[in-house]
Structure formats: C-alpha cells, structure tokens
DRENDO-1510 file (C-alpha; in Angstrom, 1 decimal, always signed):
<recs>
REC; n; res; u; v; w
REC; 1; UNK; -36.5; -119.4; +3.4 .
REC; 2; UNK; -33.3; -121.5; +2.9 .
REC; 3; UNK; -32.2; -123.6; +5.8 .
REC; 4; UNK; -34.1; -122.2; +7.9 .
REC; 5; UNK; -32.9; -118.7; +7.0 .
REC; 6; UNK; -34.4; -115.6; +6.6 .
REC; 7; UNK; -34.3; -114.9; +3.0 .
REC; 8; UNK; -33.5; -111.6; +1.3 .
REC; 9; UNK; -37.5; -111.6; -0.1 .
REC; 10; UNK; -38.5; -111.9; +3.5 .
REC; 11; UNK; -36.8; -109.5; +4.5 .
REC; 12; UNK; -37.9; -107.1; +1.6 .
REC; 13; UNK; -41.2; -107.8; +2.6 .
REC; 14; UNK; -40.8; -106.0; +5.9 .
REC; 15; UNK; -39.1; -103.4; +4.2 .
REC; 16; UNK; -41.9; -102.3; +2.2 .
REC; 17; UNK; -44.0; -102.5; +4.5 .
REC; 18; UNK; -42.7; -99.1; +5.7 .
REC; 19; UNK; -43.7; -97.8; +2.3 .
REC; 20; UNK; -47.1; -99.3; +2.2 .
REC; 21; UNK; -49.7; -99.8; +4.7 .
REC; 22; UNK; -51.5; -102.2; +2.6 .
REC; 23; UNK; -48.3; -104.8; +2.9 .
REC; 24; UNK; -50.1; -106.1; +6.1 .
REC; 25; UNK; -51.4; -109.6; +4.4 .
REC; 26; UNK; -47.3; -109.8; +3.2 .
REC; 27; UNK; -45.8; -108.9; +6.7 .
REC; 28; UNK; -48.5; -111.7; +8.4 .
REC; 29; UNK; -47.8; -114.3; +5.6 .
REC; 30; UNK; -44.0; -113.5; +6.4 .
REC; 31; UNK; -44.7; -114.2; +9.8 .
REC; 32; UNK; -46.5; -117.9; +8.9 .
REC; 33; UNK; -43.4; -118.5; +6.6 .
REC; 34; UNK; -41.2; -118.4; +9.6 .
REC; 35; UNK; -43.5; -119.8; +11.9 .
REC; 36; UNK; -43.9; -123.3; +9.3 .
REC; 37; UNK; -40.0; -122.9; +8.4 .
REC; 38; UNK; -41.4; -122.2; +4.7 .
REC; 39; UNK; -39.2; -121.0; +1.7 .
REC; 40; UNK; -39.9; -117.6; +0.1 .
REC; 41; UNK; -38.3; -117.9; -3.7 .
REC; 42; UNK; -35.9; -114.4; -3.6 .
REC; 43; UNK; -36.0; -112.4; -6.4 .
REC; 44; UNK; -33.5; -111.1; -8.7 .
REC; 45; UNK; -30.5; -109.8; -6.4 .
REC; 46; UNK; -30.9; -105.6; -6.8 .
REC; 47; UNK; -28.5; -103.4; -5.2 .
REC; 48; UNK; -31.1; -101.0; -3.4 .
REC; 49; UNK; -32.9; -104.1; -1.6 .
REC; 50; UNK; -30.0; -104.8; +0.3 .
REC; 51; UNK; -31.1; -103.1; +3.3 .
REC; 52; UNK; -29.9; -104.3; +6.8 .
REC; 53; UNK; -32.3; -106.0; +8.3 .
REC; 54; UNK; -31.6; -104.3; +11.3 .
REC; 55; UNK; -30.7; -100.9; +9.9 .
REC; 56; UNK; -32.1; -98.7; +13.0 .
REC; 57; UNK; -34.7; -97.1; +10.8 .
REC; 58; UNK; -37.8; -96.4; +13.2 .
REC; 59; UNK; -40.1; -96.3; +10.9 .
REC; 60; UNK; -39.8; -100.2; +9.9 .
REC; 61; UNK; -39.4; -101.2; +13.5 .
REC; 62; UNK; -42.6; -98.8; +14.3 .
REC; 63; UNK; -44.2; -100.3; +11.5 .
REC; 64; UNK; -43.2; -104.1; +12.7 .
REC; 65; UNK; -44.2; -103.1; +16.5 .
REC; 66; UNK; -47.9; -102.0; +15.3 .
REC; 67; UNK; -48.2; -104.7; +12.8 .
REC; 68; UNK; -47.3; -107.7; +15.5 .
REC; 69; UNK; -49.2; -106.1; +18.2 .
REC; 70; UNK; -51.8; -107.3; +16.5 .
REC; 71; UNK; -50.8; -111.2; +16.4 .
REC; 72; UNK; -51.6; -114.0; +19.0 .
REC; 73; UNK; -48.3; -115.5; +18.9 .
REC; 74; UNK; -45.1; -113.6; +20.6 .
REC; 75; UNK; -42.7; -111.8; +18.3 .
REC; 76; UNK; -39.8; -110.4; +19.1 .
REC; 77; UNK; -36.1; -109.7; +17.5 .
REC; 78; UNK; -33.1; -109.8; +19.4 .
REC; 79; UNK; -29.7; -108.4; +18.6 .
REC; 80; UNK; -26.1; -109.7; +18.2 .
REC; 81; UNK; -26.1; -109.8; +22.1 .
REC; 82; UNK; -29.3; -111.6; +22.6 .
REC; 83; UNK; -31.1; -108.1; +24.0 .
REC; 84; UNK; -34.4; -107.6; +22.9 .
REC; 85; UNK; -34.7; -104.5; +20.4 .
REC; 86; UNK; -38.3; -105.2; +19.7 .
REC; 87; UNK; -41.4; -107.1; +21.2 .
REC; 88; UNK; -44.9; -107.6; +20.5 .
REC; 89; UNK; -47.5; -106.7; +22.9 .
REC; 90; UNK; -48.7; -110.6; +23.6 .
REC; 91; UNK; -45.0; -111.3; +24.6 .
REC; 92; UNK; -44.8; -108.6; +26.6 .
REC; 93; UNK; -48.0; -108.8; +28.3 .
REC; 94; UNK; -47.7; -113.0; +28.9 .
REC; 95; UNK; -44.2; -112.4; +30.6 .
REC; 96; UNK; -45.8; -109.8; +33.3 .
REC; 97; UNK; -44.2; -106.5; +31.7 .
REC; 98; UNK; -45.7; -103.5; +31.9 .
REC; 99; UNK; -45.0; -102.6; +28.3 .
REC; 100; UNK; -42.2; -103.3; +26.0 .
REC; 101; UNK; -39.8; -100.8; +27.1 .
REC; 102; UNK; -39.2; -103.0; +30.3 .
REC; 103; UNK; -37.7; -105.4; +28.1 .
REC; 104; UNK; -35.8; -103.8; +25.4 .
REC; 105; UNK; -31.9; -103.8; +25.6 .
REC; 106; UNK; -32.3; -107.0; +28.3 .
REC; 107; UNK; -31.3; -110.5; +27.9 .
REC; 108; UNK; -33.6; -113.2; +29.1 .
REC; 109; UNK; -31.0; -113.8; +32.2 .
REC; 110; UNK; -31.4; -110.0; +33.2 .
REC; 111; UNK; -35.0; -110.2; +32.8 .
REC; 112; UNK; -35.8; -113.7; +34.2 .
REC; 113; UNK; -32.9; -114.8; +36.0 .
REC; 114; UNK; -30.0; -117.6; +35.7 .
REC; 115; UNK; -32.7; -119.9; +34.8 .
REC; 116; UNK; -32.5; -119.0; +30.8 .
REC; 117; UNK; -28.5; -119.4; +31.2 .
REC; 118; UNK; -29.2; -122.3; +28.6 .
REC; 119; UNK; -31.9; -120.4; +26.4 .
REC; 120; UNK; -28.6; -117.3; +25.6 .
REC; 121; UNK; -26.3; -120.1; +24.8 .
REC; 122; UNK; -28.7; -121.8; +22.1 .
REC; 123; UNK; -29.0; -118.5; +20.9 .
REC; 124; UNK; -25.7; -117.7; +21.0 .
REC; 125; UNK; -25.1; -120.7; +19.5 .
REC; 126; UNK; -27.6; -120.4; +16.6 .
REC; 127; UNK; -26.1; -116.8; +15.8 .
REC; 128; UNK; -22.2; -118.6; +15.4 .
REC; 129; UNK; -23.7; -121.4; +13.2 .
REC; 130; UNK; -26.5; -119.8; +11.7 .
REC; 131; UNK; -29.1; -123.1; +12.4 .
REC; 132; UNK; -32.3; -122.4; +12.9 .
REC; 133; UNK; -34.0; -123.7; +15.5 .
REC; 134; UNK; -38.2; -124.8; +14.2 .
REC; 135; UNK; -40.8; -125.8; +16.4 .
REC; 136; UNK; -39.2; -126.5; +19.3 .
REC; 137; UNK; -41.8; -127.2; +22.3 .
REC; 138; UNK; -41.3; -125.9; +25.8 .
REC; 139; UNK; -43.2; -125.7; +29.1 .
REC; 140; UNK; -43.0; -122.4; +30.8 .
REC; 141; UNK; -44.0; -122.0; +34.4 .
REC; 142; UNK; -41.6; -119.9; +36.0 .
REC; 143; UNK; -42.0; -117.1; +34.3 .
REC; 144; UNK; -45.7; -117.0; +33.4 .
REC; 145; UNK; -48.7; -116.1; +35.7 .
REC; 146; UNK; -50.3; -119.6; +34.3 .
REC; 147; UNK; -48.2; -122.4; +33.1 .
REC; 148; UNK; -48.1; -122.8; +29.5 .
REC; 149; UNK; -46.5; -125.0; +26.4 .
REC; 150; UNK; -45.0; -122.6; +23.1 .
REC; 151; UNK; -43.9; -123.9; +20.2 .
REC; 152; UNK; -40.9; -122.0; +19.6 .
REC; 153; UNK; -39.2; -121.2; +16.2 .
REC; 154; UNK; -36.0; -118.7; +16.0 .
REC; 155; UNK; -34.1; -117.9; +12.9 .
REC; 156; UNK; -31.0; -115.9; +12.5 .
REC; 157; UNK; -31.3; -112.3; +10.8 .
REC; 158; UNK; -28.4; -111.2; +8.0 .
REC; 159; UNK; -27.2; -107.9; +6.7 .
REC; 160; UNK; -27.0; -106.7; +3.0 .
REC; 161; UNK; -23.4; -108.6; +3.3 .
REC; 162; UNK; -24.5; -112.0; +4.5 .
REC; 163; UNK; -23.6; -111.3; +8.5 .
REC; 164; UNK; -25.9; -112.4; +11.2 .
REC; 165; UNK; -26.9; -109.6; +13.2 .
REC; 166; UNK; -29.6; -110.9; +15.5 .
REC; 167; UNK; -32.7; -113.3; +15.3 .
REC; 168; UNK; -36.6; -113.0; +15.6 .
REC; 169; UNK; -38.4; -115.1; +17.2 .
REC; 170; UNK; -42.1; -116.0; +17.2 .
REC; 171; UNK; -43.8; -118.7; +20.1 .
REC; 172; UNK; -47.2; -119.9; +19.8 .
REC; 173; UNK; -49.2; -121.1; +22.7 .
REC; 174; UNK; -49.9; -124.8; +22.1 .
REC; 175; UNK; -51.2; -125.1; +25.5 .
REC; 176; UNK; -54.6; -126.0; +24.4 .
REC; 177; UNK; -52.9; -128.7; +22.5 .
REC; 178; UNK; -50.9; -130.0; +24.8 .
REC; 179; UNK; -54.0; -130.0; +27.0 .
REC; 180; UNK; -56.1; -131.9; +24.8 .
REC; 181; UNK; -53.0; -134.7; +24.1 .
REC; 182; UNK; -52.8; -135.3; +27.4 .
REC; 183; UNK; -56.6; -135.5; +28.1 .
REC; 184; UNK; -56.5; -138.0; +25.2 .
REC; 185; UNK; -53.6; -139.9; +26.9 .
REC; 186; UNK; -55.5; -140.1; +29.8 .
REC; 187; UNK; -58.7; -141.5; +28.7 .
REC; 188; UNK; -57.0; -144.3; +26.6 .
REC; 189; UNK; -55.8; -145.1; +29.3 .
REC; 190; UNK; -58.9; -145.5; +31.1 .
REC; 191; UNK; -60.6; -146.9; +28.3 .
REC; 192; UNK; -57.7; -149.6; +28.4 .
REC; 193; UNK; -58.1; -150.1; +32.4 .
REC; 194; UNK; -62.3; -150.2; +32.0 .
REC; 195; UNK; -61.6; -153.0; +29.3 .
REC; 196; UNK; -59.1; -154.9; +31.8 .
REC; 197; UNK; -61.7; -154.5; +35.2 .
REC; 198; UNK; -64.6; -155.3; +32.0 .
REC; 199; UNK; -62.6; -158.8; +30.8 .
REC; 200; UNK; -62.1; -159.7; +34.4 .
REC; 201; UNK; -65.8; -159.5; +35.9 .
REC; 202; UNK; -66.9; -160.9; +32.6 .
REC; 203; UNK; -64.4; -164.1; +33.1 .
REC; 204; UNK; -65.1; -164.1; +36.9 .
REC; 205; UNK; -68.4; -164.3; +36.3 .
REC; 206; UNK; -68.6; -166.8; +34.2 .
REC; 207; UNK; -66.6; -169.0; +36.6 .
REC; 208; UNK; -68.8; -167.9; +40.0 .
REC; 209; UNK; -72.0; -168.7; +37.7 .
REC; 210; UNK; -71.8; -172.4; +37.6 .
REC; 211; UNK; -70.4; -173.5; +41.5 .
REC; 212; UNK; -73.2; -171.0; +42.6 .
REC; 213; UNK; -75.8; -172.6; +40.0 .
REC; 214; UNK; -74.5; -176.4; +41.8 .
REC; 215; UNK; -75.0; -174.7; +45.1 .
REC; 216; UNK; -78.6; -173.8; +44.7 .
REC; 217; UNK; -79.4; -177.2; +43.0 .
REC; 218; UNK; -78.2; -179.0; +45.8 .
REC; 219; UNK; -80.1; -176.8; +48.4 .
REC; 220; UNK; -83.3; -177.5; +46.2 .
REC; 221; UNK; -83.0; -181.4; +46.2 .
REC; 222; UNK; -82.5; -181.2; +49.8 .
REC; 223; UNK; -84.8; -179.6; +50.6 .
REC; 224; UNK; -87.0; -181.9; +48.5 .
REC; 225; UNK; -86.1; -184.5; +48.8 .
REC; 226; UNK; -86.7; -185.9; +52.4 .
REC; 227; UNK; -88.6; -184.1; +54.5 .
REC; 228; UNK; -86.2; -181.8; +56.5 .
REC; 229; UNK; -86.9; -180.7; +60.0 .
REC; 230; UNK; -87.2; -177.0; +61.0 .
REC; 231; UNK; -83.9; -176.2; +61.4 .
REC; 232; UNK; -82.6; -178.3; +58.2 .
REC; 233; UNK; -85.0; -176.0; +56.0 .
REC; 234; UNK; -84.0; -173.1; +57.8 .
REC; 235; UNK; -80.1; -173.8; +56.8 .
REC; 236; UNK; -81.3; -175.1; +53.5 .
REC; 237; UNK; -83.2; -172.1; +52.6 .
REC; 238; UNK; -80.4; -170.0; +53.7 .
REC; 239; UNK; -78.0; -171.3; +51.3 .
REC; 240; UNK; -80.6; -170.7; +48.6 .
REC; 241; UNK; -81.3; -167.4; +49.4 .
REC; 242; UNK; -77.6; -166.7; +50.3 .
REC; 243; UNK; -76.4; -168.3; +47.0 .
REC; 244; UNK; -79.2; -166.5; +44.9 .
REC; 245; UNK; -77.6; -163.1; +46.3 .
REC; 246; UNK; -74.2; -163.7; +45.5 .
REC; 247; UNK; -75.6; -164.9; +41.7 .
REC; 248; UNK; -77.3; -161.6; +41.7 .
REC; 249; UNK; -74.4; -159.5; +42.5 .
REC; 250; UNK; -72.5; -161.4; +39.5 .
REC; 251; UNK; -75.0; -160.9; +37.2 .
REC; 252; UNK; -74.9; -157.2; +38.1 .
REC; 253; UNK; -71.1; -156.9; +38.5 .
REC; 254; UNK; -71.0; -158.3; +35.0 .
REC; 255; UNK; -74.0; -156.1; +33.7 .
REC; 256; UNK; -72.0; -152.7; +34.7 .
REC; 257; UNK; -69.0; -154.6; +32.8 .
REC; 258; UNK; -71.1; -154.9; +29.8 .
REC; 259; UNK; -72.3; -151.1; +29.9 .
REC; 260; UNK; -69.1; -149.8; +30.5 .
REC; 261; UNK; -67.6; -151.6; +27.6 .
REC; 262; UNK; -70.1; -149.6; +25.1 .
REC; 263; UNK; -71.8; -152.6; +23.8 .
REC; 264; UNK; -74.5; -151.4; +21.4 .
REC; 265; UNK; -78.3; -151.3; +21.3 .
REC; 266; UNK; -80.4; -152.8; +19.6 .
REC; 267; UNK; -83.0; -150.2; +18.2 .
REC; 268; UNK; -86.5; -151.8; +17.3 .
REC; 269; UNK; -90.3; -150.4; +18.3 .
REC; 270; UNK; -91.3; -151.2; +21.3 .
REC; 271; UNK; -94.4; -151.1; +23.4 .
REC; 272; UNK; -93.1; -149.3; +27.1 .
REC; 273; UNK; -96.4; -150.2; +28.7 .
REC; 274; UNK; -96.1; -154.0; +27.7 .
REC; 275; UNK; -92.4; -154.1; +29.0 .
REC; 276; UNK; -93.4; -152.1; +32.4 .
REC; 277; UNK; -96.2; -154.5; +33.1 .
REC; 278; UNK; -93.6; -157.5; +32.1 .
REC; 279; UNK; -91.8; -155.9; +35.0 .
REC; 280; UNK; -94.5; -156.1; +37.4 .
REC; 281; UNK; -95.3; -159.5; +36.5 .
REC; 282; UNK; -91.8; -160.4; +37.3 .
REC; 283; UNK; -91.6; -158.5; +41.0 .
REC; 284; UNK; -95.0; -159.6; +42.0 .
REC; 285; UNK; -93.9; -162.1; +44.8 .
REC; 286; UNK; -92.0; -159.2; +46.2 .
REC; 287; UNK; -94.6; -156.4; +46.4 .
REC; 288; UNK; -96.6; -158.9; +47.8 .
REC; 289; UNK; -94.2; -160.4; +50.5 .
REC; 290; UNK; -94.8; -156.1; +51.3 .
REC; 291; UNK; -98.2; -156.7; +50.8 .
REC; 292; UNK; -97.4; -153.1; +48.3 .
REC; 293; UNK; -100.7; -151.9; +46.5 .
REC; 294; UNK; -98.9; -151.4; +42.9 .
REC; 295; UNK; -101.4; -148.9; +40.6 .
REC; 296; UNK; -100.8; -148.3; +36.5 .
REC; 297; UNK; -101.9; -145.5; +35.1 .
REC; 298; UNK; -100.5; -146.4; +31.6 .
REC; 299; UNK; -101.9; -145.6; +28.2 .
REC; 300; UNK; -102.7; -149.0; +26.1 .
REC; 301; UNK; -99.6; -148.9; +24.1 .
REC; 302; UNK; -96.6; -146.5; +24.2 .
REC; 303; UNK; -94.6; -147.3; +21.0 .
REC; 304; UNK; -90.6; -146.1; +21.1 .
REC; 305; UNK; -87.8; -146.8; +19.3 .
REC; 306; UNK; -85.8; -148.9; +22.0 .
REC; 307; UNK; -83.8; -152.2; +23.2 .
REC; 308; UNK; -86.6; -153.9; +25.0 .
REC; 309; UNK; -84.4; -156.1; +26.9 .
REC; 310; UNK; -82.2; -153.4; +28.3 .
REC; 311; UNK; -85.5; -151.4; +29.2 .
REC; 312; UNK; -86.4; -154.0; +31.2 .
REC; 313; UNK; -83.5; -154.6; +33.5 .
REC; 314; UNK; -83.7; -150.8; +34.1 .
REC; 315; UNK; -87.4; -150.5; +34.8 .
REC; 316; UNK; -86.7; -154.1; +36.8 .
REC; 317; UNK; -83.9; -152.3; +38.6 .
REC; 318; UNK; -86.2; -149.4; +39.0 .
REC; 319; UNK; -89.7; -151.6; +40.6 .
REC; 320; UNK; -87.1; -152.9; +42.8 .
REC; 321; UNK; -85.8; -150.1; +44.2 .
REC; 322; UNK; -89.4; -148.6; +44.8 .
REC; 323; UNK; -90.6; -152.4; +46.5 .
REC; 324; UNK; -87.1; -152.6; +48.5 .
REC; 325; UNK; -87.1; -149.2; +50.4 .
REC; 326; UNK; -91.0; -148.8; +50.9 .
REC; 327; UNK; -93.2; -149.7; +54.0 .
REC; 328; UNK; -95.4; -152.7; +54.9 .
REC; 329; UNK; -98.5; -151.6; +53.5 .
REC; 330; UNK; -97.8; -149.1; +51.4 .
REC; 331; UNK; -97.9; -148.0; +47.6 .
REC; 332; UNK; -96.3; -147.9; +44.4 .
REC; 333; UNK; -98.0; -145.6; +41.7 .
REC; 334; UNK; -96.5; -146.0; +37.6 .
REC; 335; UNK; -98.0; -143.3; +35.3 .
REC; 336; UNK; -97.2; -142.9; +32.0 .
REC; 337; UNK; -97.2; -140.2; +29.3 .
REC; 338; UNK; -96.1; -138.8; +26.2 .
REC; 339; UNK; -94.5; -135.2; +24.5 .
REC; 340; UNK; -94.4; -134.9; +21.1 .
REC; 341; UNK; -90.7; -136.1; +21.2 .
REC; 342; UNK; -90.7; -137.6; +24.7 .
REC; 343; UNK; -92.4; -139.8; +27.3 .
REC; 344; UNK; -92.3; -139.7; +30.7 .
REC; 345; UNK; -92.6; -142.4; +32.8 .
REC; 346; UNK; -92.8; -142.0; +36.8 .
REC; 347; UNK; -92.4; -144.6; +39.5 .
REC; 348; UNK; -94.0; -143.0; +42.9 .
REC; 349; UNK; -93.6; -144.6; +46.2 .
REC; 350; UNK; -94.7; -144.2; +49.6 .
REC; 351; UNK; -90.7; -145.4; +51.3 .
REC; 352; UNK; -88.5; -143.7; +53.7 .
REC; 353; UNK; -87.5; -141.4; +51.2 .
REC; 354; UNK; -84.1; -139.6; +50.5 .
REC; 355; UNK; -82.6; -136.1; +51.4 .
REC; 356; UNK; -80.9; -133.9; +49.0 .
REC; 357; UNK; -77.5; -134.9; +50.1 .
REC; 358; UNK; -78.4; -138.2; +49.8 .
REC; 359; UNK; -80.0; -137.6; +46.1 .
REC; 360; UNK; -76.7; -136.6; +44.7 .
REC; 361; UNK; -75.4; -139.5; +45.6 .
REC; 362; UNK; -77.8; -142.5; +45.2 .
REC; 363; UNK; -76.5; -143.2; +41.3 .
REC; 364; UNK; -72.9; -144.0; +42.4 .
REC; 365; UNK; -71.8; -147.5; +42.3 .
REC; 366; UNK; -71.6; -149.4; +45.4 .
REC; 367; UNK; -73.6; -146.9; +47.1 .
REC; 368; UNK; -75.9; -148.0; +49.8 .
REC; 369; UNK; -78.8; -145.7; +51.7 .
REC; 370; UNK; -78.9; -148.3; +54.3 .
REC; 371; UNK; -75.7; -148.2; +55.5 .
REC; 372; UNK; -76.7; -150.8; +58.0 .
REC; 373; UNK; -77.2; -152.9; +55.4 .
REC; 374; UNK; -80.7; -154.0; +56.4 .
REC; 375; UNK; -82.1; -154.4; +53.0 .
REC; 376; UNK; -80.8; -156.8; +50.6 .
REC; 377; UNK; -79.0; -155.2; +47.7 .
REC; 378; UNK; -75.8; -154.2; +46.6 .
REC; 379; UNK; -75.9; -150.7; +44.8 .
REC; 380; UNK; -75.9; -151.3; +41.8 .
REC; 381; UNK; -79.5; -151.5; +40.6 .
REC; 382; UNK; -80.0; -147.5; +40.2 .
REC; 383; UNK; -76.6; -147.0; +38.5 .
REC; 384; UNK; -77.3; -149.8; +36.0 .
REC; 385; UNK; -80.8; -148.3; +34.9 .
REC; 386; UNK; -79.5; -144.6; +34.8 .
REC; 387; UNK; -76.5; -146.1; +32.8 .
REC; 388; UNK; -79.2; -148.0; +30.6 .
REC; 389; UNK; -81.6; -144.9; +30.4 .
REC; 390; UNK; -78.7; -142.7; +29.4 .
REC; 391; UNK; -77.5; -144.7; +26.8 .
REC; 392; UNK; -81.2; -144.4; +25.3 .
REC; 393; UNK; -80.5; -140.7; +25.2 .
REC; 394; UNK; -83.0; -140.5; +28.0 .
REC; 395; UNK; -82.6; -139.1; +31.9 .
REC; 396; UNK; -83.7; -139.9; +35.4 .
REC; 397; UNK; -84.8; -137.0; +37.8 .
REC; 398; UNK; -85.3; -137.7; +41.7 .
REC; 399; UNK; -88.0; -136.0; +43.8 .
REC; 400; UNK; -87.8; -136.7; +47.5 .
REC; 401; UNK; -88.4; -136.0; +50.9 .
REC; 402; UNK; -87.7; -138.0; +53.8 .
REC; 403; UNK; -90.9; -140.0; +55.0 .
REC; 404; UNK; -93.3; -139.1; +52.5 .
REC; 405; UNK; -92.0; -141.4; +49.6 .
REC; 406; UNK; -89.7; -140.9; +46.4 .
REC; 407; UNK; -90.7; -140.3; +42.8 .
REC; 408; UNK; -88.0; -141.7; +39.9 .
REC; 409; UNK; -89.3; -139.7; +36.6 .
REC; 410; UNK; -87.6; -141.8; +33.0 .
REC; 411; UNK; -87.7; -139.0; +30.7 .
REC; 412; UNK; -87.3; -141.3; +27.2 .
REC; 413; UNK; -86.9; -140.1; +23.4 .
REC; 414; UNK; -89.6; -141.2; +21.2 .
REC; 415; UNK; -86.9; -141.4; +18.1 .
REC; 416; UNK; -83.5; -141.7; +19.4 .
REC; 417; UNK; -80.8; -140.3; +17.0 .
REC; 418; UNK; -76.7; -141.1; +16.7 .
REC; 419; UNK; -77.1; -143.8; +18.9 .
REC; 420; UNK; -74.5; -147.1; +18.2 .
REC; 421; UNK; -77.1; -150.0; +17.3 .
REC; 422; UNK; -76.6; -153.1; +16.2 .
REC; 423; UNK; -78.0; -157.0; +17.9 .
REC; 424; UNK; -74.9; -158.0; +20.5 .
</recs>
C-alpha cells in the first residue's frame, strides 16, 4: 500500500479470490495489510487486472461478505456517497442490526443519527484528498449496547483509471486494551499514593518515637524516684501506660507502612515451634494478668523456609488477639502440624467469639469488634499478621461462634516459591 492507498495488488488479491476459494490466507493477509497500513509491492501493470474495485460483480462482493463474516474486526466498504454497499456480520451485529441489509445504501447519519455529522465529513473529506486515515482510536457508546474503544483505519478505493470510488473500512475492538491502560494508570497511581501515606507514617513515626520514648522515661524516674502517694502513681502509671499505647499504635502504623511498601523477606529455615513459644514467652504477663491457661500441642521442631522476625510479629499479633478478647479464666490451645507441603498451625480460644458478618470483616484496618472500645487495641494487629502470612504465600481461616470461643488456623508453605527475598 502506498500512502496509505489501496494498491492495484490488493485489490487483485480480492479479485481472485472470486476465482479461487483457496485465496482465503491472501484476502485475510490483505485485510492485516490495511489494518497495519502495510505496502503490498504491485506487480507488473496488465491490462486485464484493471478491474474496478467496485465493479458490481456479486460474486466478489459474495465472496468478500462470506470471507469477512468470518473476522473479529468490522469490515465494511462504502461508496462515493458514504452508504454502506457491504458489511461484515461483527459490524452489523455490534451496531444492533438485524442483518446487513438494514444497513446497506445508508449513511452513518441515516443509520445513527446527526451525531456522525462529523464521521461523513472526514470521509468525505478522505474521498476529495485521497488520505488515509490509520489507527485512529474512538470511544463508542451511543451506538453500542456496551461501550467500547475501536481502532479505526479507512483507506480510499480506486478504479482501473485511478478515481476514488468509495473506501473500506475495518475497526478493531481495543477495548480490552484500553481497559487494561487504564487499570495500569490507576494502580500507579495507587502505588505512588501508598508510597506518599508509606514516607509519611515512616517520617511521622520516627518523630512521635523519641518525645513518646522521653515521656515514659520521665514517668519511670518518677515514679522511682521518691516514693509517690496513691494518686501520684495512679497519674504516673497512666502516662506510662497511655504513652506505651500511643508508641504501639506508631510502631503498628509504621509496620502496615512497611508491608505495603513490598519490602522483601528474608527466607532462611526456621524452627515455627521455637518462634511460637518465643511468642508466648513474650505475652506471658498478659495471659496471666487473665489468669489464661495457655496449652502447646507442638511437635519438637517444625523447620520452614521463613522470615523469623516477621513470623513473630504475626503470631505476636495473633497470641494477642486470642489473650485480648478471651474471658477471665479461660483458655488458649496452640496445636501444630504438618502436610507434605504445608503446616498448619491453630490458635483456639475460649473469648466472646465472632459472628459471620463480623468474620468478613475482622482483617480490615482500623476495624474494631469492640466498638465500645473497651479493650485496648487499635485494629491493626490481625491485618498486619494476615498481611505477614500472605506474603509468606500462606492463609488465615476463621472459625467462630459467638460465646464459645474463636479458632485462627495459619496455613504456611513448607518451601515457599517466587517470593521477593533479600535481608532489608
């Protein structure tokens, strides 16, 4: 194709078509040509190839009609006046036409209104100046029963003597595309807002870390360094516990930064049971302020390919969520056990439990079963482990029932695969 022209070997292609079936591979790499706005070499001019390309023979346009009904894209050919002469069945069919005869001998105005006014000039236009018009992209939704984006290509049509005598078109439906750009476009820019809300909480934190670590200092020497009365320690011991919260909730705010930002893991064997009873170790002074009978049922070592730090804050997170929502008095039961592939580790307690609504919803940030607020905590512990656990290529699974206790079940890989390590 010259120019974006059809060229006289393009057009002989169609044309013997007519003659043989087996031209189809020709008459669909024809249609590609057009489509990319290639250039077919022409032959050596002959006299008897000169056929219009719109002679009227109904065998070529038959031939055409069958061979496009048969492509994804729309075809369709238009004469000097911009009325359709031919069609193929996905064109027809997308627009909401019962079959190509509903269109034939109709502009685009007479079909679908004032609207196309512009598209008849352009192709008026391209028909006076013989410019082809390649690739153009376009959003229908007027006319279409869903909204789609074509990538639109139309080239003039000639005669044996060089006259234009209509155009074919072809659009392809690049809605998928368009679909996917803008899904792209959309999660850079979350990516790019996640790294903003990330850089802040990080820098925040840092700054709230050291007033807060002054705070608590102060409240210690106080508090030991005369001997207060009762309400002195009372107020003394508030500010530490108060001050010890709000560390917490930085610590955490900067821990879901941290997550969210991808960071990677680093991958070494590890022994679960020794990290789970590190855990344990480190929450006893709170199952026992419950007075909590805590039972392992946990074989001697459970070797995994895992961050051992990060498995702790999520087991920590976890324990605390089993100590924080139980009864006085009650129990916490940790058994442990292995697939072939998998372990499973479940956390049993005896608390208030959780309904189903509630289940669907206990992962989300800032989400609070006490809405009374009641219990220390801020919502965050559950999200951080399943964020933690998931990044392990593990799970979390929630069985519940209100007043008879909850069950968290950590379903871990043995051998994690494709997962981004590397120390931080």
């Amino acid at each position: 194709m010259m120019n974006g022209l059809l060229s006289p070997r393009q057009l002989q292609v169609l044309q013997d078509c007519a003659k043989d079936p087996a031209s189809l591979q020709r008459i669909m790499a024809v249609i590609e040509d057009i489509q990319r706005g290639n250039s077919v070499p022409p032959p050596a001019f002959e006299h008897q190839a000169t056929t219009s390309a719109l002679d009227g023979n109904a065998r070529h346009f038959q031939l055409l009609q069958t061979i496009s009904d048969t492509v994804p894209d729309h075809i369709y050919v238009k004469d000097r006046q911009c009325r359709f002469i031919m069609v193929n069945r996905a064109a027809w069919q997308t627009w909401g036409f019962a079959g190509p005869e509903a269109m034939i001998g109709k502009t685009d105005i007479d079909l679908f209104g004032e609207t196309e006014r512009d598209t008849l000039e352009a192709e008026n236009q391209l028909m006076a100046t013989g410019q082809a018009s390649i690739n153009h992209e376009v959003y229908a939704h007027e006319y279409c029963a869903v909204p789609m984006w074509f990538l639109i290509s139309k080239m003039p049509l000639y005669d044996s003597n060089g006259h234009i005598t209509g155009l074919i078109g072809i659009n392809r439906n690049i809605t998928d595309r368009k679909e996917a750009e803008q899904h792209a476009l959309e999660l850079a820019a979350e990516r790019e807002r996640i790294q903003v809300l990330s850089d802040f909480i990080r820098d925040a934190s840092h700054e709230f870390r050291t007033p807060l670590s002054v705070i608590r200092a102060a409240a210690y020497l106080l508090k030991h360094m005369k001997e207060p009365d009762e309400h002195q320690l009372r107020q003394i011991t508030s500010i530490e516990t108060q001050a010890s919260s709000i560390l917490r909730l930085v610590e955490d705010l900067a821990t879901m930064a941290r997550l969210d930002s991808g960071a990677s893991l680093n991958l070494q064997p590890v022994d679960l049971t020794g990290i789970i009873r590190a855990v344990l170790y480190q929450h006893r002074e709170q199952a026992n302020a419950l007075d909590l009978h805590i039972t392992l049922d946990l074989p001697d070592r459970l070797m995994l390919d895992a961050d051992a730090e990060e498995l702790q804050l999520a087991f920590g997170r976890l324990l605390e969520n089993a100590i924080r929502y139980n009864r006085t008095g009650g129990s916490i039961y940790i058994h442990a056990d292995t697939a072939p592939e998998t372990c499973t580790v479940s956390i049993a307690d005896t608390g208030m439990g959780i309904t189903p609504d509630e289940i669907t919803s206990i992962f989300n940030r800032l989400y609070r079963k006490d809405q009374a607020r009641t219990t220390r905590g801020f919502g965050l512990g559950l999200p951080i482990a399943r964020q933690i656990i998931e990044q392990h290529q593990g799970h979390i699974e929630v069985i519940s029932k209100p007043d008879h206790g909850s069950t968290f079940l950590v379903v871990l890989p043995l051998n994690p695969s494709g997962i981004a390590e590397g120390a931080r």
